[in-house]
N, C-alpha and C positions, 0 to 999 in steps of 0.2 A: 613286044620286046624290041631294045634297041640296039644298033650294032655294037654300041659301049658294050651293052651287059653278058653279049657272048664273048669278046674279049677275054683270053685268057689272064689273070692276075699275072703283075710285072711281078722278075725274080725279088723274092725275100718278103714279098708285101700281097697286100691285099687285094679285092678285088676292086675296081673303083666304084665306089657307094654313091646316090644318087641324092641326092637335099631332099627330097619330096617325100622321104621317112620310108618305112612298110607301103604295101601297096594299100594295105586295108585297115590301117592304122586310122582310128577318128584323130580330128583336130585336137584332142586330150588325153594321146596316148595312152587309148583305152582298144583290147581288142575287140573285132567285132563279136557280138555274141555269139555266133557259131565256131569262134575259134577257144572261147573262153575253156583254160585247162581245166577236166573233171579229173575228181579225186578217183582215183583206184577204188575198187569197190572190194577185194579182193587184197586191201592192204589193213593193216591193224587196226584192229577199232570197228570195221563197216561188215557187218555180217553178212555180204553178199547182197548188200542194196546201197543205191547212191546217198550220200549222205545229202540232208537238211540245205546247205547251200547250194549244191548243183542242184537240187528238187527248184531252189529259187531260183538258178542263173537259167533254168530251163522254162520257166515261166513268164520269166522276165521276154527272153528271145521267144517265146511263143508271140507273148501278146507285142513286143515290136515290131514282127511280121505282119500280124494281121493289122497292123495300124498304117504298118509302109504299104501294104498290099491294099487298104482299102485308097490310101493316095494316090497310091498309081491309078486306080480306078477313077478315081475322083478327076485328077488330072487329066487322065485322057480323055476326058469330056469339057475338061473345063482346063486349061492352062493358060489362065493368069497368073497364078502366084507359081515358087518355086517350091520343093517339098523342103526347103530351111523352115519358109513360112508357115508351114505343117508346124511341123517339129517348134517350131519356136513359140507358136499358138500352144499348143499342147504344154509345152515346160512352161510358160507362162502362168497357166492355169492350175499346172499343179505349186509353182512357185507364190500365186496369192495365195491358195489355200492353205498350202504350209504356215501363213502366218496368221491364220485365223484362231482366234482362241479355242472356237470350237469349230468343228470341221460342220460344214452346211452348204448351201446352195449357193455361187459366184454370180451375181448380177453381173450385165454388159458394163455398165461403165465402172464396175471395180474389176474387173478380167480387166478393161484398156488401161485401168491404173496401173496394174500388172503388167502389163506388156510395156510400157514407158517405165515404169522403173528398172523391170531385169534388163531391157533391152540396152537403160544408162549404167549400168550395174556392169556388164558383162562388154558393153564396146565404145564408153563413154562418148565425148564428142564424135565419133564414127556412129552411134546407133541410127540417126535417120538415112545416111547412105546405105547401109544395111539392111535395113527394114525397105526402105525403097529398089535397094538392086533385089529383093526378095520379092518384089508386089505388094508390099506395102505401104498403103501411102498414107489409110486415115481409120476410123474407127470402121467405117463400113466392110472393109476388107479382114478386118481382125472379125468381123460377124458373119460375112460369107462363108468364112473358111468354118469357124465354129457351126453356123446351120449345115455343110458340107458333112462335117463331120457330125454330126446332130444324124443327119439322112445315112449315114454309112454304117450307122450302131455305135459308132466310139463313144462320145458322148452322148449326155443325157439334157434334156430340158423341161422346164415344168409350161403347163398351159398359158403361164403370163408371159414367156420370153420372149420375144421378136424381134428381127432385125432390125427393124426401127431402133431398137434401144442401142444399136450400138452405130445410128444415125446423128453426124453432128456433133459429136463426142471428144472425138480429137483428131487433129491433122499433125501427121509428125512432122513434120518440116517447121510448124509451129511449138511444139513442143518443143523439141530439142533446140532449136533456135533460141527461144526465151527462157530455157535452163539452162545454156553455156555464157561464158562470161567470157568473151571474148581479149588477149591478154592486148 
């Protein structure tokens, strides 16, 4: 805490607010899961059980623990990448499959198509400083973290996959280089 925030509020006014938002607030003013408001169980409607969507905002924060919990793991053994890179592997993956016709198995070099496109989707001309202040530099590092996560239970792979396939694939610094059109 900072001497600002003990600061008594000046007369008639507020206290002084800080730019940096909530302390626990994500980057998409969303709360964290453990803060997410549950419905009364004991108000009209809920016959003394939680209702249908805190059963989901609880499962939801289940399984984002044990996915942060297996990073940290991961991490302190291994800290090259940061846990954005995590995270950003992971939304990737469910971001190709989302646009699959039919939900099925993501090969390596359509997970890295995914990952170049949300990555130019979500931080345009910034995506390779991004991916790079994250430890990403090329397809191999987008496959590290997937076998990482492969080895930790999160994800799954079938007996053809290997890190090979996501060798030689793409280099972002190349990618995003030759899809900006520089003005």
């Amino acid at each position: 805490m900072t001497e600002r925030e003990n600061e008594p509020p000046p007369p008639g006014g507020e206290a002084p607010r800080s730019d940096e938002g909530p302390p626990h607030e994500s980057p998409w003013g969303e709360p964290p899961p453990n803060e997410l408001p549950l419905e009364d169980p004991a108000s009209p409607g809920h016959e003394g059980s939680l209702s249908q969507a805190t059963d989901a905002d609880h499962l939801a924060h289940e399984v984002g623990l044990i996915f942060e919990n297996a990073v940290e793991a991961i991490r302190a053994g291994d800290g090259r990448y940061r846990l954005e890179a995590y995270q950003f592997v992971r939304e990737a993956l469910d971001w190709q499959v989302s646009r699959l016709s039919v939900r099925r198995h993501v090969s390596g070099p359509e997970l890295l198509e995914g990952v170049k496109r949300l990555a130019w989707e979500r931080f345009g001309p910034m995506a390779r400083t991004v991916l790079n202040h994250w430890g990403l530099v090329d397809g191999e590092d987008v496959g590290r973290i997937v076998f990482q996560l492969v080895d930790a239970g999160i994800l799954s792979k079938t007996e053809d996959d290997r890190l090979d396939d996501f060798a030689g694939v793409v280099r972002f610094d190349d990618a995003f280089e030759a899809g900006y059109r520089w003005p």
